[in-house]
N, C-alpha and C positions, 0 to 999 in steps of 0.2 A: 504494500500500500504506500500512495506516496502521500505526502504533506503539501500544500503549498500556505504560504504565507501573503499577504497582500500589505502592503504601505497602504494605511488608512488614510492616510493625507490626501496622496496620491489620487487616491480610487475614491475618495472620501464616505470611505461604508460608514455606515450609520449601526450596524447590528451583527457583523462580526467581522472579523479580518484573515482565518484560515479555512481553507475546506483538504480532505484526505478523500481522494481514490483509490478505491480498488478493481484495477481494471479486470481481471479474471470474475470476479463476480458482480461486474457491474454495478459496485455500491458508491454512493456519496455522502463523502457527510461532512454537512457545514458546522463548525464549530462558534457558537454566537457569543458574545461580550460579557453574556450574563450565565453562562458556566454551562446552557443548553448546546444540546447536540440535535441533531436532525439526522437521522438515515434515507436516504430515497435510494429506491429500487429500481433494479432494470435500465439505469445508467449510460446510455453508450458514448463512445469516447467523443462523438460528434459533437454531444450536447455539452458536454467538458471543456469541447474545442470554443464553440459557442459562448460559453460563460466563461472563459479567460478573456475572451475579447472585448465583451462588451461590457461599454463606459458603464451603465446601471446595474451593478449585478446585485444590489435589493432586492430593485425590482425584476429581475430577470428569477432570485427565485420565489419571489411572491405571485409572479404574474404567469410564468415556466415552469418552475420543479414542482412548488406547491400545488398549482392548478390541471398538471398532467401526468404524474409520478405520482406512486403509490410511497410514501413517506412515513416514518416514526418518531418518536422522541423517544430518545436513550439517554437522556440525563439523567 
């Protein structure tokens, strides 16, 4: 699984700053500011490739992961 880290500044997230994939089993999981974890399921790397890119990734996953992935809370 990998880690990545984002500069908050930069990206100016408002609600976390790392996400971990696991590509083999197509999981995601955003790590949020306030100690919560998110699992989303069935992941492909496309949608990975996607959410690096783009300037909102909030709302990419408010409006993307959460509204079309099947997701958990593991905190």
């Amino acid at each position: 699984m990998k880690t990545v880290t984002f500069n908050r500044k930069l990206w100016e997230l408002n609600s976390f700053e790392s996400i971990s994939y696991d590509k083999n089993k197509k999981l995601l999981f955003v790590h949020f500011f306030n100690d919560k974890t998110i699992k989303f399921h069935n992941i492909s790397e496309n949608i990975i490739f996607q959410f690096l890119v783009e300037q909102d990734k909030d709302s990419f996953i408010e409006k993307i992961l959460m509204q079309h992935y099947v997701y958990d809370d593991i905190s």
